[in-house]
C-alpha positions as CSV (number, residue, x, y, z in Angstrom):
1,X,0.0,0.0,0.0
2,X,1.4,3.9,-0.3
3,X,1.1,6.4,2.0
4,X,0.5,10.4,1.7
5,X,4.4,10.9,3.0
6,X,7.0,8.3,3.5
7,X,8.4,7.4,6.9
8,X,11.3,10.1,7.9
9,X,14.7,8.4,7.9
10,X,15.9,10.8,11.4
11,X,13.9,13.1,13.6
12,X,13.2,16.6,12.9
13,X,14.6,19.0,15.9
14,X,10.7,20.8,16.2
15,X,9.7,17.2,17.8
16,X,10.1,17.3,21.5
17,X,7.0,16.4,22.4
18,X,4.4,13.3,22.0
19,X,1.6,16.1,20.5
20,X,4.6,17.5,18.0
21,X,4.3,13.8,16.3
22,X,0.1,13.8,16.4
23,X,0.4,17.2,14.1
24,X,2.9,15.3,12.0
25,X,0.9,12.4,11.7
26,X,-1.7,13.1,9.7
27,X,0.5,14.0,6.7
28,X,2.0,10.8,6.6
29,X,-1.8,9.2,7.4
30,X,-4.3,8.8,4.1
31,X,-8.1,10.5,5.4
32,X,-9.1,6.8,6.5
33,X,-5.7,5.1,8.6
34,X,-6.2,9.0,10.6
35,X,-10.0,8.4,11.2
36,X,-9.2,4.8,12.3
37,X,-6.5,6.0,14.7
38,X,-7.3,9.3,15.8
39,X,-10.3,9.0,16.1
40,X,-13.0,7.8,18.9
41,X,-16.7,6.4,19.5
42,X,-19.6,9.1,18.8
43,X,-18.9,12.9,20.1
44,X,-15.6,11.4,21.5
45,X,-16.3,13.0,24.7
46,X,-14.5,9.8,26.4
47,X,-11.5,10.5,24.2
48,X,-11.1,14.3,25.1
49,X,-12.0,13.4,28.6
50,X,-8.9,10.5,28.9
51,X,-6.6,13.4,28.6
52,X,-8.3,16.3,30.4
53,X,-8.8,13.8,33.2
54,X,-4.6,13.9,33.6
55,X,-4.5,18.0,33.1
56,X,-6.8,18.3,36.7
57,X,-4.7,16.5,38.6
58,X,-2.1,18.7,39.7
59,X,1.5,18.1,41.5
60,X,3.0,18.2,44.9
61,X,6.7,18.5,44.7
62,X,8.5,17.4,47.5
63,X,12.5,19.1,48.0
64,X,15.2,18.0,49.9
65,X,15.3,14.1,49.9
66,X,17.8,11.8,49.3
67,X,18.1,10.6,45.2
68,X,21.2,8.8,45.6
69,X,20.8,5.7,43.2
70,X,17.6,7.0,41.5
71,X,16.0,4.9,38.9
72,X,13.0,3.7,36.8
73,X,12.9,0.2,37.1
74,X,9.7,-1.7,38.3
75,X,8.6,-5.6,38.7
76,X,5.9,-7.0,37.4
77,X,4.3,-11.0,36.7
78,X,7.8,-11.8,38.1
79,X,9.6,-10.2,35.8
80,X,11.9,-6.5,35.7
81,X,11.4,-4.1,33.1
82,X,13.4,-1.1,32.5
83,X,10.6,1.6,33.3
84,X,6.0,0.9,33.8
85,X,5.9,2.4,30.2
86,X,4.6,-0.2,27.7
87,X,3.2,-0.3,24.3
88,X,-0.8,-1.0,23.9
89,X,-2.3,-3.2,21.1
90,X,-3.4,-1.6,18.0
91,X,-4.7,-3.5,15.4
92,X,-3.7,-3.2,11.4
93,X,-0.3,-1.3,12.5
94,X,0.7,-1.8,8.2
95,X,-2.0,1.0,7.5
96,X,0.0,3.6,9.7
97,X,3.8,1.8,7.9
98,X,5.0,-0.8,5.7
99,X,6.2,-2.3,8.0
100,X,3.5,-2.7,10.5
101,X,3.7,-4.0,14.0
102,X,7.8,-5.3,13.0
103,X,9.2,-1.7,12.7
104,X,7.1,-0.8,16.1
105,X,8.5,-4.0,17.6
106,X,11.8,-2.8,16.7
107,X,11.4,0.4,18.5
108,X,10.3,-1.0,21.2
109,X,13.3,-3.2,21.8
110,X,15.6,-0.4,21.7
111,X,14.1,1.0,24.8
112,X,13.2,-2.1,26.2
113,X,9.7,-1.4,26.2
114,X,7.2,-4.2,27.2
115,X,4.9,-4.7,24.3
116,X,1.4,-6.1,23.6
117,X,0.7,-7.4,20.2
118,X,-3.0,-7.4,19.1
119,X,-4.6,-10.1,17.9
120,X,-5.9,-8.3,14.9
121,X,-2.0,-7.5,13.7
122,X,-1.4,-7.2,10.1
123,X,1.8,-9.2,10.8
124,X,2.0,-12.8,11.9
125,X,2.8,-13.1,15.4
126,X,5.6,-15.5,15.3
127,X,7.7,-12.8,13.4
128,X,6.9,-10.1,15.3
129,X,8.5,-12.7,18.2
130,X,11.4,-13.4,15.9
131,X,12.1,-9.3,15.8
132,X,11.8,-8.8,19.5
133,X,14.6,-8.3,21.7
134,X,11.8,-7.4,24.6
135,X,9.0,-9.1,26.5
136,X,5.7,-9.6,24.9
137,X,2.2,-10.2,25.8
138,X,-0.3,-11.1,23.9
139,X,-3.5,-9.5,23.5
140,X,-6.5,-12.1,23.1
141,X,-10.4,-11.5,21.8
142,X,-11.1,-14.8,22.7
143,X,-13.4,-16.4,19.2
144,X,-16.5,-18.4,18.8
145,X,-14.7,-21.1,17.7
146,X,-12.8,-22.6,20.8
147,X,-10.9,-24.7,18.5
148,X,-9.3,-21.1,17.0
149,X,-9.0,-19.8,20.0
150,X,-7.1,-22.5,21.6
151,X,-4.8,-22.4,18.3
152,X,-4.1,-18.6,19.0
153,X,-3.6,-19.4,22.4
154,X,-0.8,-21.7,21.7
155,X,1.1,-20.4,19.1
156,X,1.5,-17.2,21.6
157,X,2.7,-20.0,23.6
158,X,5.3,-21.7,21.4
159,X,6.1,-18.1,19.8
160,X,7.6,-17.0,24.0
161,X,4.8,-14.6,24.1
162,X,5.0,-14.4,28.5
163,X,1.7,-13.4,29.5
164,X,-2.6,-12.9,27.9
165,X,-4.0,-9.9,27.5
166,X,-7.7,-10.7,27.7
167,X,-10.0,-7.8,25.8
168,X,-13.5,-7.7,27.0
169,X,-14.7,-4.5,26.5
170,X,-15.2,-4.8,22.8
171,X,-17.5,-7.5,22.2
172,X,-18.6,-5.3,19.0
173,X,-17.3,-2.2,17.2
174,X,-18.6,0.5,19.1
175,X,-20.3,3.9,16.8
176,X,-17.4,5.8,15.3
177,X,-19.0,8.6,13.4
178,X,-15.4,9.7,12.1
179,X,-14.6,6.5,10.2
180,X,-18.0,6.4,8.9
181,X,-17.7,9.9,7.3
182,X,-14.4,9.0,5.6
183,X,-15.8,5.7,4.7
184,X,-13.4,3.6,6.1
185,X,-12.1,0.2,5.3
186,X,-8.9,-2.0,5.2
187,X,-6.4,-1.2,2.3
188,X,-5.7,-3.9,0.2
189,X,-3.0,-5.8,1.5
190,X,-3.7,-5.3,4.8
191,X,-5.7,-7.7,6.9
192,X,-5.6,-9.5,10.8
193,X,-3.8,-12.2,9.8
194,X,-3.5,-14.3,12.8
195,X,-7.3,-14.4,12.5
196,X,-6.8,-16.1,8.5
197,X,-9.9,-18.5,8.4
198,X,-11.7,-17.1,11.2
199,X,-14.4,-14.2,10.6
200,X,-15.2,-12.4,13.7
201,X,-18.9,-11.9,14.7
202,X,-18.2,-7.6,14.4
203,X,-16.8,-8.2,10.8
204,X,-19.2,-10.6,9.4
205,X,-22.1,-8.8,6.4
206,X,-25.0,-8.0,8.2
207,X,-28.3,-8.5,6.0
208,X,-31.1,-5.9,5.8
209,X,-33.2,-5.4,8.7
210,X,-30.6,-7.4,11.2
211,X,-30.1,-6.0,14.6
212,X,-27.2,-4.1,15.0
213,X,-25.5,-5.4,18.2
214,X,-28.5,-8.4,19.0
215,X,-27.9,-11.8,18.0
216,X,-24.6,-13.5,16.9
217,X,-22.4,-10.6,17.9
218,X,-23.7,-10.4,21.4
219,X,-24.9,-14.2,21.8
220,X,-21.4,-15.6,21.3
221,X,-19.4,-13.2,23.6
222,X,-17.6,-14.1,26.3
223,X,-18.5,-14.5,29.7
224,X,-17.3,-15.1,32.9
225,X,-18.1,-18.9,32.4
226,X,-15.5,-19.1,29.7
227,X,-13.1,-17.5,32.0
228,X,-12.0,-21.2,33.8
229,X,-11.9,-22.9,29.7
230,X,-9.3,-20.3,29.1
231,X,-7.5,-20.8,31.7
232,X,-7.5,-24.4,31.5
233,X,-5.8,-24.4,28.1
234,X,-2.9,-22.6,29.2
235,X,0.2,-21.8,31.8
236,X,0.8,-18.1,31.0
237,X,-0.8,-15.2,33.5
238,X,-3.8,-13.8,32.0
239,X,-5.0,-9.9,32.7
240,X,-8.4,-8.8,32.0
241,X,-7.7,-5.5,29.3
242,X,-11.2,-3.1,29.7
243,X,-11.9,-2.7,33.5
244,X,-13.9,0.6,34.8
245,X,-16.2,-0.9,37.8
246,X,-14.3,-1.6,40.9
247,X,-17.0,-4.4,40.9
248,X,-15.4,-6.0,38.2
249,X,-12.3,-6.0,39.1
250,X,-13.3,-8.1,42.4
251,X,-14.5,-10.5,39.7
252,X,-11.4,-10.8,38.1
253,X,-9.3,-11.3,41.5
254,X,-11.7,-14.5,42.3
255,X,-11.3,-15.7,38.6
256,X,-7.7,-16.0,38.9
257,X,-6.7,-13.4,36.8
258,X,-3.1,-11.8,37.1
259,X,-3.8,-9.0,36.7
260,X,-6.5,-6.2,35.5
261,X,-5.6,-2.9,33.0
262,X,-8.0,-0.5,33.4
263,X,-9.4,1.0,30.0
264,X,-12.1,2.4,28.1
265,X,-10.8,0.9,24.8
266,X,-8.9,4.4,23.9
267,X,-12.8,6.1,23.9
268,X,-13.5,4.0,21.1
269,X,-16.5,1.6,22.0
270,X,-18.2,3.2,24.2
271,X,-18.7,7.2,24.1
272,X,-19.4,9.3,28.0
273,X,-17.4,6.5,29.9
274,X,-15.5,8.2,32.5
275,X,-11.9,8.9,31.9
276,X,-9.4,5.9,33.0
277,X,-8.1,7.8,35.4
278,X,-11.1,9.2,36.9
279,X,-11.8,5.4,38.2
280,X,-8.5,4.4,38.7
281,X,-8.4,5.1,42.5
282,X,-11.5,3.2,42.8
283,X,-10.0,0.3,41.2
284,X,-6.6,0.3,43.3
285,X,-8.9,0.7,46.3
286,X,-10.5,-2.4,45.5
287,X,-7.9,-4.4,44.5
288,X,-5.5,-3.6,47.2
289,X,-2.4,-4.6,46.1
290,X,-3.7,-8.1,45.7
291,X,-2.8,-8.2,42.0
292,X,-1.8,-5.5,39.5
293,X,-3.3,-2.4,37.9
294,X,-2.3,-1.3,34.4
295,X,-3.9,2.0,32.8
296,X,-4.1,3.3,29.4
297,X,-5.8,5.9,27.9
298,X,-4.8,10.0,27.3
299,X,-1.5,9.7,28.6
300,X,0.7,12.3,26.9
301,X,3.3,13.3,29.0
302,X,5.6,11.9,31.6
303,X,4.1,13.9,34.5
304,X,0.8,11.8,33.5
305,X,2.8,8.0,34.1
306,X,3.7,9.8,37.6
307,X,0.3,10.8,37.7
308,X,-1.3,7.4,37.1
309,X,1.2,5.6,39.5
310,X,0.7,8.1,42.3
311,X,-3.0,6.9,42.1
312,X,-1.7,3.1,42.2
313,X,-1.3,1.7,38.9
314,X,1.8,-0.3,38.3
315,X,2.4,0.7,34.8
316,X,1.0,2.4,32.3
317,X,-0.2,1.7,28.4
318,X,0.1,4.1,25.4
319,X,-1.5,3.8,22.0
320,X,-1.9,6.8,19.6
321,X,1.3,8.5,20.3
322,X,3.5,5.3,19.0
323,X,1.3,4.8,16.4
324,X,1.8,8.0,15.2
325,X,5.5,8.3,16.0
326,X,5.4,5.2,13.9
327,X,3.6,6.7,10.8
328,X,6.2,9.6,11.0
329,X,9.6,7.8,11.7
330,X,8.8,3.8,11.4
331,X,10.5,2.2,14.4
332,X,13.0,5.5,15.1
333,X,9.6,7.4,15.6
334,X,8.6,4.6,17.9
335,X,11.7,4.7,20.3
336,X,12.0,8.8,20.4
337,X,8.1,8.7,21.9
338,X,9.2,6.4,24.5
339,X,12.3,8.1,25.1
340,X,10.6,11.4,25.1
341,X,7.5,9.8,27.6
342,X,10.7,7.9,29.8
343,X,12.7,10.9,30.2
344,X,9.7,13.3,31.1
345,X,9.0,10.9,33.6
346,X,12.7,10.4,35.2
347,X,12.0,14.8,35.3
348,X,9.4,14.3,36.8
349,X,10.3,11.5,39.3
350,X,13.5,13.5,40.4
351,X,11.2,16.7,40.6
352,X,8.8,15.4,43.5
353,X,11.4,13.6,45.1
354,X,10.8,10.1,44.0
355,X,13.9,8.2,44.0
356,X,12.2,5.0,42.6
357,X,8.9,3.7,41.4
358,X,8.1,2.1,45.7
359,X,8.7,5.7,46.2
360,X,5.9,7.1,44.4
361,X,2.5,7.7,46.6
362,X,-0.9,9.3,46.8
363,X,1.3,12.4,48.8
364,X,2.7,13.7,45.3
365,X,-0.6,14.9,44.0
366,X,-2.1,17.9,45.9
367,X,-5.6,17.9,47.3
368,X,-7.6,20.9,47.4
């Protein structure tokens, strides 16, 4: 496929921050890859809210403390990554480069990013394995055919994909009025290809007069009863992607799952869902410590992973600002937004007196 602009071969100096590549994007974007990406369900209130939910929150410095030794590094499922900053799943990644999800894989191993690969990819999974030289999870929209989805399941397996993401707040497409005014669709060329044989219920034809969301779509969507099949099937930790109600994430502790990301699907299924953030305390209140919290959604700047920590996440998840440092720059776009988002953050750290990730509380943020 072609795009408007071809990928930039080094940075210009006017990027310094993750908005400068969202103006930039759009050049290199045709009308329909920028509707898909940029764009949210309905009025996109939930998408302008996941951002100006992060601009009310406001910092407490604290001066004087000891920084000897000062560092980003945090543990998760058992494991140690270099900083909470990981890379979200986005779907079709070869309409926003040539490339697709191998370049972003690429920049993600040069700043040892932890990285979840969609199911929908437009690359096979196994070589987006073969590229990485960081950890990868595996996001899963489990199928009506269990057969598939035990397929799926283990080539993440045999492919050293170390942990599930389950998505279950998309059971169908939600209304995105921006892609249905520029009429998008997949280029040619680009498809899910891990899902090869397998239409999903959201992209099957409906005929004339069918209900939009009633029937098939809706009748063969997971539930918590398929939650023990899935886990039966495999040895790798599963977290539960799409989490707003406290409630739910109670469920999720006494269904054995590792962990829960809180998410509103980037404000695309759903429109007037609360910001992430605005239910994040909630969440970590209920959970309390007893497995992990991951966020995504309208994080821009580094002072927003502080943010979202402070309020008891243990990482976070970005989407459109890689996928558009990715449309500018290919996998050199992809490592400057997390080194941009990774050094904010160190500023940021050092600037309320956080030493280390333990070291970031509740007492940074300031209360009316």
């Amino acid at each position: 496929m072609s795009f408007p602009l071809p990928a930039l071969s080094q940075i210009p100096p006017e990027i310094v921050a993750l908005t400068d590549y969202e103006a930039l994007a759009r050049q290199h974007l045709g009308e329909q890859a920028w509707a898909y990406y940029a764009g949210g369900a309905a009025d996109e209130i939930t998408l302008r809210e996941n951002r100006s939910g992060y601009d009310a929150l406001k910092l407490l410095p604290r001066v004087l403390r000891d920084m000897t030794g000062g560092h980003t590094r945090m543990t998760l499922l058992g494991q140690t990554y270099d900083h909470p900053i990981f890379l979200a799943p986005i779907a079709y990644q070869r309409m926003a480069h040539a490339q697709g999800e191998l370049a972003t894989v690429l920049g993600a191993s040069a700043l040892k990013a932890g990285m979840v690969v969609s199911t929908r990819a437009s690359v096979p999974l196994e070589e987006i394995a073969a590229a990485a030289q960081t950890r990868l999870w595996f996001q899963l929209y489990m199928q009506p055919d269990r057969a598939f989805t035990q397929r799926l399941v283990q080539r993440a397996e045999a492919a050293g994909y170390q942990a599930l993401v389950l998505t279950v707040d998309a059971p169908l497409n939600g209304i995105r009025n921006r892609q249905q005014r520029a009429q998008f669709h997949l280029p040619p060329g680009v498809e899910a290809i891990n899902l090869r044989g397998m239409t999903p219920p959201d992209l099957r034809p409906r005929q004339a007069g069918e209900n939009v969301a009633f029937g098939a779509l809706l009748d063969e969507a997971p539930t918590w009863q398929d939650i023990a099949w899935l886990r039966s099937i495999t040895t790798l930790p599963i977290l539960l992607k799409g989490i707003l109600s406290s409630a739910d994430a109670e469920l999720a502790i006494q269904h054995g799952f590792a962990g829960v990301i809180v998410s509103n699907h980037g404000g695309r299924i759903l429109d007037t869902l609360p910001a992430t953030v605005d239910v994040l305390p909630q969440i970590t209140a209920q959970v309390a410590g007893r497995i992990p919290v991951l966020v995504d959604g309208g994080i821009r700047r580094g002072t927003d992973v502080l943010k979202a920590l402070a309020l008891g996440a243990s990482a976070v998840l970005i989407g459109r600002p890689y996928i558009f440092g990715l449309s500018v720059a290919g996998p050199i776009g992809v490592a400057h937004v997390l080194n941009i988002l990774r050094a904010e953050f160190e500023v940021a750290m050092g600037l309320t007196g956080c030493a280390t990730v333990s070291d970031i509380t509740p007492d940074i943020l300031w209360q009316r």
